[in-house]
Residue, then its C-alpha position, 0 to 999 in steps of 0.5 A: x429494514x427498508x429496501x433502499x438499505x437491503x440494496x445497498x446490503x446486496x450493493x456492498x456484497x456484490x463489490x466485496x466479492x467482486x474485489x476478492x475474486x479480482x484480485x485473486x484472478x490478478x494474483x494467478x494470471x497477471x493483471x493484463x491477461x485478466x479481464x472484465x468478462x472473466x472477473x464478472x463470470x467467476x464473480x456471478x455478477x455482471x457488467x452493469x454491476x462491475x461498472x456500477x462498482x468499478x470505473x475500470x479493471x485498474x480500479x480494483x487497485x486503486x479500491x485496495x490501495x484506498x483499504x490499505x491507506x485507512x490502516x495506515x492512518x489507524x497506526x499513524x494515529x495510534x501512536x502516543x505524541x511524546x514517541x520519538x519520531x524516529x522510533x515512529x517511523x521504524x515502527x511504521x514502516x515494520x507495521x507497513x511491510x507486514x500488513x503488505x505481506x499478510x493483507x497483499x500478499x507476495x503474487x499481488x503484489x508483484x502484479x501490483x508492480x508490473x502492472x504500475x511498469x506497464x501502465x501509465x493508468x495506475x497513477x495512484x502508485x506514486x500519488x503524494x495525496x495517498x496517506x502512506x507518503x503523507x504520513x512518512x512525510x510528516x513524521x519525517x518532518x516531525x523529526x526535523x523539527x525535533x532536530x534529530x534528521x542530519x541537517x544537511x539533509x532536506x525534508x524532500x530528500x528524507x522523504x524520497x530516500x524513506x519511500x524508495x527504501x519501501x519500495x525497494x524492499x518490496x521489489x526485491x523480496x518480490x523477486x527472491x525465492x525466500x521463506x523471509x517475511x517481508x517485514x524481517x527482510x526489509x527491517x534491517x534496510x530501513x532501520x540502517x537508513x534511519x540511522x544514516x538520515x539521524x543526526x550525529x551527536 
């Protein structure tokens, strides 16, 4: 193994555990009571490696966020062609909660959303390019071509009422003091918004 691939090794080892003491730190403490100096000391790293890794303490999100995107497309991509969109997007959006709840957690989470309160930085929060809303949007559309969406309503309405009922799952299990997954208390929200955005038969 040559040099330049061992650094790059050493390269990756240093993020990844920059990344998972990061977000612990964010976890325990908030975002905005966390900083640089404190992420490279509990890291045993430095600045010059922080920086090299990471534009800026709110990149760390943006890193995660990027993570979790990839899965997102796994799914999306392992769904069989002839499957009913509607059953997609149920199946979705269970998948979506679940991985938040077990990969995020609950204390990330609700720093996550503060820290996107409190901060104009992080713009990737609602970034339409993210593949989370990309894919929501095209199984939406699908749905609209297969005529099974109420035609009264349009793509961009569907696609702002099924996104909101994500995030608003998710800020209200952040809020309560519950022993429920994410997934069993967002389930039935999302699936009777289904159901309301069908069309009649």
């Amino acid at each position: 193994m040559n040099e330049l691939v061992k650094k790059q090794q050493r390269g990756e080892v240093t993020k990844k555990k920059i990344l998972e003491v990061a977000l612990k730190l964010f976890s325990e403490k908030g975002f905005n009571k966390v900083t640089v100096d404190e992420i490279v000391k509990k890291s045993d790293s430095s600045k010059g490696s922080f920086y090299q890794h990471f534009r800026s303490k709110s990149d760390i999100f943006l890193v995660r966020f990027t993570e979790m995107d990839h899965y997102y497309l796994e799914v999306y991509k392992s769904f069989p062609e002839n499957m009913d969109p509607m059953e997609k997007l149920s199946i979705f959006s269970q998948k979506l909660m679940h991985f938040l709840e077990n990969e995020m957690g609950k204390d990330l989470m609700k720093v996550i959303y503060s820290a996107a309160l409190e901060s104009r930085e992080h713009t990737y929060f609602l970034d339409s390019n993210r593949s989370l809303f990309k894919i929501t949007r095209t199984l939406l559309e699908e749905a609209i071509e297969k005529e099974k969406i109420n035609p009264e309503l349009s793509l961009d309405d569907v696609s702002t009422m099924v996104t909101q009922s994500y995030m608003g799952s998710i800020y209200h299990w952040g809020l309560r003091i519950t022993d429920r997954s994410l997934d069993s208390f967002s389930t039935p929200f999302i699936n009777a918004l289904l159901i309301g955005i069908s069309k009649k038969l």
